[in-house]
C-alpha positions in Angstrom: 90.4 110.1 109.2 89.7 107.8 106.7 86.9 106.3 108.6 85.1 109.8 108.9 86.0 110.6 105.2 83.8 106.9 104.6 81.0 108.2 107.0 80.6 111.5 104.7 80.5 109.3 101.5 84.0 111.1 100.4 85.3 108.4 98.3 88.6 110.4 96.9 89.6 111.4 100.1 89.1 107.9 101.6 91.5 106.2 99.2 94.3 108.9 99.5 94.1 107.9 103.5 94.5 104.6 102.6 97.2 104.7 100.3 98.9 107.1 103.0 98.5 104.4 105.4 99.4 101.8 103.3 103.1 103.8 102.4 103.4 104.4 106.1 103.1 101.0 107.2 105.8 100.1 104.6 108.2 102.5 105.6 107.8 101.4 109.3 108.6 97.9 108.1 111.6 99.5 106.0 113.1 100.9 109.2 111.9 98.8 112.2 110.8 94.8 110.7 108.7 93.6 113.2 106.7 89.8 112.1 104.6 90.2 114.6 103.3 93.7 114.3 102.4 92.7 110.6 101.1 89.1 111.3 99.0 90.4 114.9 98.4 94.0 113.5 96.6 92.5 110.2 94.9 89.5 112.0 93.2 91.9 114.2 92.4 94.4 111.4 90.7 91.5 109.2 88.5 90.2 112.4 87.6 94.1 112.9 85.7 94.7 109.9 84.2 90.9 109.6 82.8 92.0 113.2 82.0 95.3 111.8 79.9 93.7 108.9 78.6 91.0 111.1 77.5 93.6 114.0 76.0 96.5 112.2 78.6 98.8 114.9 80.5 101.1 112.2 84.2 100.3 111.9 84.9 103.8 113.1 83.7 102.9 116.8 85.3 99.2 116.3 88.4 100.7 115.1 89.0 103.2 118.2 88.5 100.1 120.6 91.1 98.0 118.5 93.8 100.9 118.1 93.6 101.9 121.5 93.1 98.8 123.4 93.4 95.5 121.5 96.8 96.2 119.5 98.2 97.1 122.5 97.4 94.1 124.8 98.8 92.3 121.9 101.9 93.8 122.1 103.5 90.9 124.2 102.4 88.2 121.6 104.2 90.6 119.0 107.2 90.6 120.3 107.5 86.6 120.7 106.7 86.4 117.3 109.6 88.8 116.5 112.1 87.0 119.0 110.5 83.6 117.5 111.5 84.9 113.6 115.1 86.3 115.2 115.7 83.3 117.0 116.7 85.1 119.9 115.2 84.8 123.6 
């Protein structure tokens, strides 16, 4: 939504998105801690939109390929990173 709400130029709307998302993601870490998600999850956000920028491809398409394919590949290297911070196996 919030990349849309960028696409139409609506500024305010953008930033409540992002503060939404940004109080969601806390409460997830609140409830469930997960290293990895926050280490893989932010690494892959941060090479998104340097790809985005470098590419000219709007971070809207490069966004729907990384939530619905590349997070989710990454979920095994997520969860060593949480076993790795647990110290369990």
């Amino acid at each position: 939504m919030a990349a849309l709400a960028t696409a139409t130029g609506n500024a305010p709307v953008v930033v409540s998105f992002e503060i939404a998302a940004g109080v969601t993601g806390l409460l997830e870490q609140a409830f469930k801690p997960s290293a990895g998600k926050v280490l893989v999850d932010s690494s892959i956000d941060i090479a998104a939109m340097a790809y985005a920028r470098a590419s000219g491809i709007p971070i809207a398409v490069i966004n729907e390929v990384v939530e619905r394919i590349i997070k989710p590949a990454a979920d095994p290297l997520k969860s060593k990173i949480d076993r790795a911070a647990t110290g369990s196996k």
